[in-house]
Backbone as CSV, one residue per row, in Angstrom:
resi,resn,N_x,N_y,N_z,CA_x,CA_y,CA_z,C_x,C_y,C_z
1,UNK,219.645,-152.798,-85.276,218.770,-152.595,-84.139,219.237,-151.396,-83.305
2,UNK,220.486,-151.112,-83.252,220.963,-150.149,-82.589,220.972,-148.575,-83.348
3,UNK,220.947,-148.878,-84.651,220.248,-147.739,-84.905,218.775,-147.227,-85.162
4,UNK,218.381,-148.400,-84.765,216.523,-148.198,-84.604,216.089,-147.522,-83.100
5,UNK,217.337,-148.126,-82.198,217.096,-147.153,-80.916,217.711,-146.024,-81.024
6,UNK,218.985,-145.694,-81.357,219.628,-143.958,-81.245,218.324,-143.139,-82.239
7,UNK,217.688,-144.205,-83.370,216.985,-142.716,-84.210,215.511,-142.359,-83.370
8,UNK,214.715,-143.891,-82.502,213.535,-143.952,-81.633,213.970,-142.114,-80.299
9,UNK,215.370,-142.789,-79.898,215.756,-141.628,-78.552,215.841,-140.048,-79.070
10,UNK,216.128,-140.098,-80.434,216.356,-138.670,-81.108,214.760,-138.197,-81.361
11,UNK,214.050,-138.895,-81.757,212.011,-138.471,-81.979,212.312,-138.220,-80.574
12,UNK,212.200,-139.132,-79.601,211.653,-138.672,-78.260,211.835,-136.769,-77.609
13,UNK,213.591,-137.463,-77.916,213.861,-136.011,-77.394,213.443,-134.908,-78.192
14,UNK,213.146,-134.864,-79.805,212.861,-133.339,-80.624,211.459,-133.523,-80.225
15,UNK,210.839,-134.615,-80.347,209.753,-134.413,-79.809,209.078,-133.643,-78.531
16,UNK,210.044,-133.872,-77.408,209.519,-133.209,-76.176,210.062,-131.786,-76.203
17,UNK,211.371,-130.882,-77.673,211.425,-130.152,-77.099,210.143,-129.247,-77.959
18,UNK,209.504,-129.829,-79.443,209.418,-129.340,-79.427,207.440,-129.336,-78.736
19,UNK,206.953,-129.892,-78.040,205.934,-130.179,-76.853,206.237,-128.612,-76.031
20,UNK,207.310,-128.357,-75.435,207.954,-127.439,-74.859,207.243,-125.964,-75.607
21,UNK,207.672,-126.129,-76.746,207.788,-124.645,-77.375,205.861,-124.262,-77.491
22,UNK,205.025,-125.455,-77.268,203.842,-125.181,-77.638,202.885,-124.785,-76.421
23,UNK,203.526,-125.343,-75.345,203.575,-124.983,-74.326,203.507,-123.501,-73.790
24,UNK,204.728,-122.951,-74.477,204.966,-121.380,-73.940,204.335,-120.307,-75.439
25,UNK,203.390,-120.282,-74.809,202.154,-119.449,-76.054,202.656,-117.818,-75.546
26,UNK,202.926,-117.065,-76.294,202.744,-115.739,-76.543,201.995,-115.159,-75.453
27,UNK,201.692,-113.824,-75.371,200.768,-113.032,-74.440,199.660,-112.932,-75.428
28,UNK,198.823,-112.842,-74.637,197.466,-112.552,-75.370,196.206,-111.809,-74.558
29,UNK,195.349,-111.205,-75.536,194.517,-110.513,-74.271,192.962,-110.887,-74.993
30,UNK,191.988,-110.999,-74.107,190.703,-111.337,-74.420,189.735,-111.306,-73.362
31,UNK,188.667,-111.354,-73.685,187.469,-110.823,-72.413,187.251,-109.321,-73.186
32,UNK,187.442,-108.346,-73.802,187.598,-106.971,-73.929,186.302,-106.470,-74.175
33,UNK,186.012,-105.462,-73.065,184.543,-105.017,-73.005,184.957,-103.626,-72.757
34,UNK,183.917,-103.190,-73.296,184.171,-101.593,-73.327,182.913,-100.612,-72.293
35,UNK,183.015,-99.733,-71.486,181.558,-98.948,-71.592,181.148,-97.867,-72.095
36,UNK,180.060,-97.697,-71.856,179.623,-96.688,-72.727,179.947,-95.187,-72.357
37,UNK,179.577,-94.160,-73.354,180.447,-92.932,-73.144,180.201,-92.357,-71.729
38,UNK,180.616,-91.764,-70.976,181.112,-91.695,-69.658,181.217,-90.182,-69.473
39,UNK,181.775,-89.528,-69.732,181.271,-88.090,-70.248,181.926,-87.601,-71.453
40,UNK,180.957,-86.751,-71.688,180.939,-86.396,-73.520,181.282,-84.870,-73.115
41,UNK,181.859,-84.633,-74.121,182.763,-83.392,-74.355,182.310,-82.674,-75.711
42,UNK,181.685,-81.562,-76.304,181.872,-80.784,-77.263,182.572,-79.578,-77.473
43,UNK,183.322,-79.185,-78.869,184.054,-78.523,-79.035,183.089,-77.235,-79.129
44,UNK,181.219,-76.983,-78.794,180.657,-76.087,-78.581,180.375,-75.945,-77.325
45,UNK,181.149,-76.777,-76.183,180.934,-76.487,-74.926,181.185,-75.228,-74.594
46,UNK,180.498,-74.593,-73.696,180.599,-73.168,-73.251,181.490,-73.118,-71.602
47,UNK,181.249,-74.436,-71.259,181.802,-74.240,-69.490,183.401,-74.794,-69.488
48,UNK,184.275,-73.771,-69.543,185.368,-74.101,-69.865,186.117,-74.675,-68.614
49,UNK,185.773,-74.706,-67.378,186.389,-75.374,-66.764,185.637,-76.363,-66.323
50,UNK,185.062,-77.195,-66.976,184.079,-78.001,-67.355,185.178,-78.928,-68.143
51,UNK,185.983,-78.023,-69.099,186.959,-78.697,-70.554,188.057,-79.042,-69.254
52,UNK,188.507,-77.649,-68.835,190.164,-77.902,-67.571,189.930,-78.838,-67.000
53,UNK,189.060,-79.115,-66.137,189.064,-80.357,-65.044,189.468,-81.879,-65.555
54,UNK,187.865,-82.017,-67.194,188.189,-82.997,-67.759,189.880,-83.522,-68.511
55,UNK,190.434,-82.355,-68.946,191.569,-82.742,-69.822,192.601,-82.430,-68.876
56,UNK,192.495,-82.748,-67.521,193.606,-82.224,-66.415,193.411,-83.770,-65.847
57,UNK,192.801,-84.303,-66.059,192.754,-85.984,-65.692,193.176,-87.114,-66.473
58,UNK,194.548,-87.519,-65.966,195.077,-88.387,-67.350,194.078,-89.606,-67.383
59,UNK,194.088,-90.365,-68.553,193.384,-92.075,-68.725,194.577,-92.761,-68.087
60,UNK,193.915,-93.986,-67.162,194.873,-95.016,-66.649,195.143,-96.520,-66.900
61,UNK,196.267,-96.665,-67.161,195.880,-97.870,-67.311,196.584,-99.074,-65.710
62,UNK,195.333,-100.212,-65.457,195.637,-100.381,-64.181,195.590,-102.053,-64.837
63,UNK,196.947,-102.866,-63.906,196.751,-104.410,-64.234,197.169,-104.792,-62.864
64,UNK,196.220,-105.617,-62.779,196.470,-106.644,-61.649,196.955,-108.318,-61.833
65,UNK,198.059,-108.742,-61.399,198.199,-109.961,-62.120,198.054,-111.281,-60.901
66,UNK,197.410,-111.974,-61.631,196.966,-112.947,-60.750,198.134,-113.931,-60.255
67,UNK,197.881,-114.369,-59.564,198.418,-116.018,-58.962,198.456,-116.975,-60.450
68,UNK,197.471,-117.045,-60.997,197.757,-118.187,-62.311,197.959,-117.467,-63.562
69,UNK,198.886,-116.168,-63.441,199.694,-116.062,-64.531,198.164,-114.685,-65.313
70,UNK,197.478,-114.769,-65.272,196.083,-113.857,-65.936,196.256,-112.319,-64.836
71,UNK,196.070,-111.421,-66.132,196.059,-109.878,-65.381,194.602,-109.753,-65.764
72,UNK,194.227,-109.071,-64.479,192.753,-108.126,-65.142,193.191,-106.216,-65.280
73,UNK,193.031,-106.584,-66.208,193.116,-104.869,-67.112,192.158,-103.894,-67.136
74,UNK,192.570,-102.591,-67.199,191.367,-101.560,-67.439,191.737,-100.678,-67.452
75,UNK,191.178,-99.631,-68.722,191.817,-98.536,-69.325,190.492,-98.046,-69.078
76,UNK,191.205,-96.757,-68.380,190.075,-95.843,-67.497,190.274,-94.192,-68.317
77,UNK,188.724,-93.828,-68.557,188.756,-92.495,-69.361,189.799,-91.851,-70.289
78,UNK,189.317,-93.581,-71.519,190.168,-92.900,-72.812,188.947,-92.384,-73.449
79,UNK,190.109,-91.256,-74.141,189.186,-90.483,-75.184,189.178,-90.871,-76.439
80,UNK,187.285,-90.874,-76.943,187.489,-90.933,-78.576,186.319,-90.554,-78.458
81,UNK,186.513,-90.294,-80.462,184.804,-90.134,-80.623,183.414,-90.248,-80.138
82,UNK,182.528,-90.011,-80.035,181.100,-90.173,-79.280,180.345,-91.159,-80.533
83,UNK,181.151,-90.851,-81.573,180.380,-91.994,-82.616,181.052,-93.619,-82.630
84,UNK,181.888,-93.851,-81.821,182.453,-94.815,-81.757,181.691,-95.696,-80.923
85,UNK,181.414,-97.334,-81.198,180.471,-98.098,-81.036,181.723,-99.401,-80.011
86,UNK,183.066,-99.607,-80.524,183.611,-99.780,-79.514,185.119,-99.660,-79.783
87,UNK,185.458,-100.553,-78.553,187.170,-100.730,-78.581,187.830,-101.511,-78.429
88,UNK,188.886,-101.873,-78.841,189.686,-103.132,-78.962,190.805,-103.018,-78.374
89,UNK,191.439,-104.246,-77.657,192.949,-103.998,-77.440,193.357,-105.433,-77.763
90,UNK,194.830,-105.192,-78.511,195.218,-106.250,-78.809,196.821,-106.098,-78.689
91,UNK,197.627,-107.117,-78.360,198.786,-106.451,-77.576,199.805,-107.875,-78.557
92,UNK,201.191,-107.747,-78.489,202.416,-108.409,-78.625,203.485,-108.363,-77.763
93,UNK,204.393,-109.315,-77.745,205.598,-109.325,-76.919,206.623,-109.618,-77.325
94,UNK,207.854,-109.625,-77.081,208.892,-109.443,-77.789,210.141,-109.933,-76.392
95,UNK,210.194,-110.783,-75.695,211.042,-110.700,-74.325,210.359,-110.081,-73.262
96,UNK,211.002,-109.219,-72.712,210.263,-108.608,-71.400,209.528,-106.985,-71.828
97,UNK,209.596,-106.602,-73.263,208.774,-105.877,-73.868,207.005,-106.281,-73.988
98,UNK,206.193,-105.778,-73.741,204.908,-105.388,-74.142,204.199,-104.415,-74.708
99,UNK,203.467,-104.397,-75.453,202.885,-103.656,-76.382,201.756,-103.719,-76.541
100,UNK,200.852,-102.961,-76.111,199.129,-103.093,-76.385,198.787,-101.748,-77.452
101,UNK,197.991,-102.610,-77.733,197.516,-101.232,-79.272,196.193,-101.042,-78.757
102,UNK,195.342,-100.250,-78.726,194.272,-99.772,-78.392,193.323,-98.944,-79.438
103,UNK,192.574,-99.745,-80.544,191.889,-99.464,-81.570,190.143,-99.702,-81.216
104,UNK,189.568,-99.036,-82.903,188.227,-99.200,-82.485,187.920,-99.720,-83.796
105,UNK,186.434,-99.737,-84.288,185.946,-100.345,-85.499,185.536,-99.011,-86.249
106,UNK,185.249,-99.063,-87.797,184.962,-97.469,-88.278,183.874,-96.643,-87.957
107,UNK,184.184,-95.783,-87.678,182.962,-95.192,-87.252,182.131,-94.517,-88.359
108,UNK,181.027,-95.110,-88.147,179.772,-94.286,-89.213,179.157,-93.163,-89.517
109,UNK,179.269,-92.445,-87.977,178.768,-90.998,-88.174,179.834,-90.149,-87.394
110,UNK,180.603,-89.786,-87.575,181.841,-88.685,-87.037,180.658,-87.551,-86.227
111,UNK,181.074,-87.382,-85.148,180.441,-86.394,-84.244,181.315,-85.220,-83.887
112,UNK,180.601,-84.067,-83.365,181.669,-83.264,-82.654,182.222,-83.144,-81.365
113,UNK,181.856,-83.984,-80.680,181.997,-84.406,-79.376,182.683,-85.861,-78.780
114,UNK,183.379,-85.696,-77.593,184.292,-86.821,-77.698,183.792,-87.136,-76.110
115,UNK,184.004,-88.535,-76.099,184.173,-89.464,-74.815,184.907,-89.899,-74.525
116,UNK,184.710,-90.038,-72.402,185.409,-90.935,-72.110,185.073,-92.337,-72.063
117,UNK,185.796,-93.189,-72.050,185.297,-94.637,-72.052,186.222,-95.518,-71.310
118,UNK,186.153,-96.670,-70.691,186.662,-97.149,-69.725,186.550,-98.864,-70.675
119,UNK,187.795,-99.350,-70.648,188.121,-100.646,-71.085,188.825,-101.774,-70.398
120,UNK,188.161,-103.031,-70.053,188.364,-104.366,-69.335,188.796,-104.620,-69.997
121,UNK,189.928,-105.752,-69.863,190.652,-107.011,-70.725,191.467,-107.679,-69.613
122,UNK,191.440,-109.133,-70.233,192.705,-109.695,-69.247,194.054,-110.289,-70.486
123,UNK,194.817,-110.263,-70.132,195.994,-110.619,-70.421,196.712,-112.259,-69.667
124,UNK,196.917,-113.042,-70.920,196.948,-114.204,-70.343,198.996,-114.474,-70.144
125,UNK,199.320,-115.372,-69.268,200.771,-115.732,-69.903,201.634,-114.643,-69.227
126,UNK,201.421,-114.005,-68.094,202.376,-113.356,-67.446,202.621,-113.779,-66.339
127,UNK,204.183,-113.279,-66.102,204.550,-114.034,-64.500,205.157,-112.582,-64.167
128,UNK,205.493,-112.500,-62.823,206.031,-111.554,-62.142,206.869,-110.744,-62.661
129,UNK,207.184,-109.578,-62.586,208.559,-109.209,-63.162,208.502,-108.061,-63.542
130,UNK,209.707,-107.330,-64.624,209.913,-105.799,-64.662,209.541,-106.195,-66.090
131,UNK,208.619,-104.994,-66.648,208.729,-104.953,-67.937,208.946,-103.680,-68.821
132,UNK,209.044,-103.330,-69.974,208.893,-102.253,-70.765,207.341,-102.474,-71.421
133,UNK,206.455,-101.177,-71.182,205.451,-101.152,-71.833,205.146,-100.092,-72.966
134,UNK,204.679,-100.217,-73.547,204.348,-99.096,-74.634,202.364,-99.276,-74.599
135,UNK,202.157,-98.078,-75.106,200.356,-97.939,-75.195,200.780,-97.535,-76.511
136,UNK,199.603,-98.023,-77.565,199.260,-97.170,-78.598,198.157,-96.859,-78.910
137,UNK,197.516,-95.543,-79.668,196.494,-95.405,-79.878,196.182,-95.090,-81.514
138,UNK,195.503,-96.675,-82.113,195.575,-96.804,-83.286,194.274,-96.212,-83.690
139,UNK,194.550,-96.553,-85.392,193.307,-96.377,-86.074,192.455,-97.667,-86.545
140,UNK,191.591,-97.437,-86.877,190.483,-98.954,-87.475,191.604,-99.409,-88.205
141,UNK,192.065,-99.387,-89.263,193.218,-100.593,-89.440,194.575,-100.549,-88.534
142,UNK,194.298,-100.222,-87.473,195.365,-100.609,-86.286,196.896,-99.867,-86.899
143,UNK,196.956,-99.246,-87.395,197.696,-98.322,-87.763,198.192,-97.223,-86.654
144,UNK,199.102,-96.873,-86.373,199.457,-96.043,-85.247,200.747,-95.390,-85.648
145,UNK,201.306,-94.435,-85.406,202.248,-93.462,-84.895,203.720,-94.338,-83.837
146,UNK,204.621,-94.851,-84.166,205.761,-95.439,-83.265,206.288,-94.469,-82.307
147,UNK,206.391,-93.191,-82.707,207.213,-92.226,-82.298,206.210,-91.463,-81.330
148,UNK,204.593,-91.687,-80.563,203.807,-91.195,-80.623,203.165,-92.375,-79.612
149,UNK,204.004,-92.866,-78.418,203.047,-93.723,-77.849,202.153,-92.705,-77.013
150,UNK,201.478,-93.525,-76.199,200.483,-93.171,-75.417,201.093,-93.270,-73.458
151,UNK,201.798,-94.475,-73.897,202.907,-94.628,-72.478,203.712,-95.323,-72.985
152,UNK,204.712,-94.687,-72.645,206.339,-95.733,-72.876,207.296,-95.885,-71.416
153,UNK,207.476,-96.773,-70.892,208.241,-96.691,-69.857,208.343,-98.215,-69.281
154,UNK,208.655,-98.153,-67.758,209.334,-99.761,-67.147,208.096,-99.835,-66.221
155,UNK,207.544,-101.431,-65.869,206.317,-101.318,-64.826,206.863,-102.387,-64.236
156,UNK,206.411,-103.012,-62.948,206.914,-103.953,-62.170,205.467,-104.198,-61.798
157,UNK,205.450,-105.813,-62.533,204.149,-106.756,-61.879,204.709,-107.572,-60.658
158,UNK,203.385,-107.489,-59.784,203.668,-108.398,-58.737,202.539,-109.287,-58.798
159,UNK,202.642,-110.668,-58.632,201.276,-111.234,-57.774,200.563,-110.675,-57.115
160,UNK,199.080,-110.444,-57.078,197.828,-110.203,-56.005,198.511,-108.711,-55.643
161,UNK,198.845,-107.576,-56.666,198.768,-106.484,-56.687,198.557,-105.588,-57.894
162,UNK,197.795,-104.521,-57.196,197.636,-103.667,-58.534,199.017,-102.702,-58.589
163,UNK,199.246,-102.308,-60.130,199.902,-101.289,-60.674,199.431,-100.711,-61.718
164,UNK,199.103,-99.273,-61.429,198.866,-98.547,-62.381,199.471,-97.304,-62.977
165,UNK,199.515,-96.896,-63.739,200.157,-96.145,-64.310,199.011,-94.721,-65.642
166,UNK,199.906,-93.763,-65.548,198.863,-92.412,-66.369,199.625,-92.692,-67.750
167,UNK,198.528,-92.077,-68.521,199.093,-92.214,-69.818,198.876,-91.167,-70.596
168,UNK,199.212,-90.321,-71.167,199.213,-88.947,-71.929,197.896,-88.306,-72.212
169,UNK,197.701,-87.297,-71.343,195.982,-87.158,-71.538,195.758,-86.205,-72.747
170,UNK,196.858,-85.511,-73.253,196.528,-85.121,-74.424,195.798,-86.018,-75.405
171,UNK,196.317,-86.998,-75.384,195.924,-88.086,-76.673,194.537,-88.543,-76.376
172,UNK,193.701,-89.032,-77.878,192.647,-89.210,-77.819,192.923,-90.749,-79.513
173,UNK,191.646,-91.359,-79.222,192.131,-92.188,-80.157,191.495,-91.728,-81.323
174,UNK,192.194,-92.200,-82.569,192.327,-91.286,-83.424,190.919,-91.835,-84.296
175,UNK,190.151,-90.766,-84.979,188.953,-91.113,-85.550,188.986,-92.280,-86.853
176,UNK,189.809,-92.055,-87.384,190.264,-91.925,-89.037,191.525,-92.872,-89.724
């Protein structure tokens, strides 16, 4: 009988730790809406400081993190294709590392002209704190460049504040 209770107290306890582990879910991001092209750019544009102004304005990315742990996100005048229909972000974590990849679906008709486009998402599963972020800017099979982020550096979330940050305005997401 006494070992029907030490083996009953041993379920309980692996049981609750592992209740625990299911508990603490990963980061994740969803809601992701994209808009539509925002201004379009051709490589037969004639008004060249028309091109300076636009490519003198980095894309931002801005998160606000809530009280119950949810950021609202938005990636402001990234560039891609004008044939691109939309965009995705899908992110991982690793400790106090984050990582969002920033892809699209294939595009059907390659254009010569590129947009800006502006992207919502929220991010679930964060609490306050310093992190390392990285941006990437993938391809339709989410394929990307390591050596080649888009932003790499340290951000500090607070509750019921925004932080935003620029991200390499050279870069554009990649067609192909």
């Amino acid at each position: 009988m006494k070992k029907y209770f030490i083996g009953l107290a041993c379920l309980i306890v692996f049981s609750a730790c592992s209740s625990e582990n299911t508990v603490l879910e990963g980061l994740r991001v969803y809601d992701v809406t994209n808009s539509t092209c925002k201004t379009s750019l051709s490589s037969a544009e004639t008004r060249s400081d028309f091109h300076l102004e636009n490519d003198a304005k980095p894309p931002t990315l801005s998160i606000e993190l809530g009280k119950d742990g949810v950021a609202q996100c938005m990636l402001e005048d990234v560039e891609a294709n004008c044939g691109l229909k939309n965009l995705f972000v899908t992110t991982t974590n690793q400790g106090n590392q984050i990582t969002l990849l920033v892809y699209h679906n294939i595009i059907e008709a390659l254009t010569d002209c590129y947009c800006n486009f502006d992207v919502h998402f929220k991010m679930s599963d964060l609490t306050p704190g310093n992190y390392f972020l990285k941006v990437y800017y993938a391809k339709p099979n989410m394929k990307y460049k390591e050596t080649e982020p888009a932003y790499s550096g340290r951000i500090t979330l607070v509750s019921d504040k925004k932080t935003s940050i620029n991200l390499k305005p050279e870069m554009t997401i990649p067609d192909f």
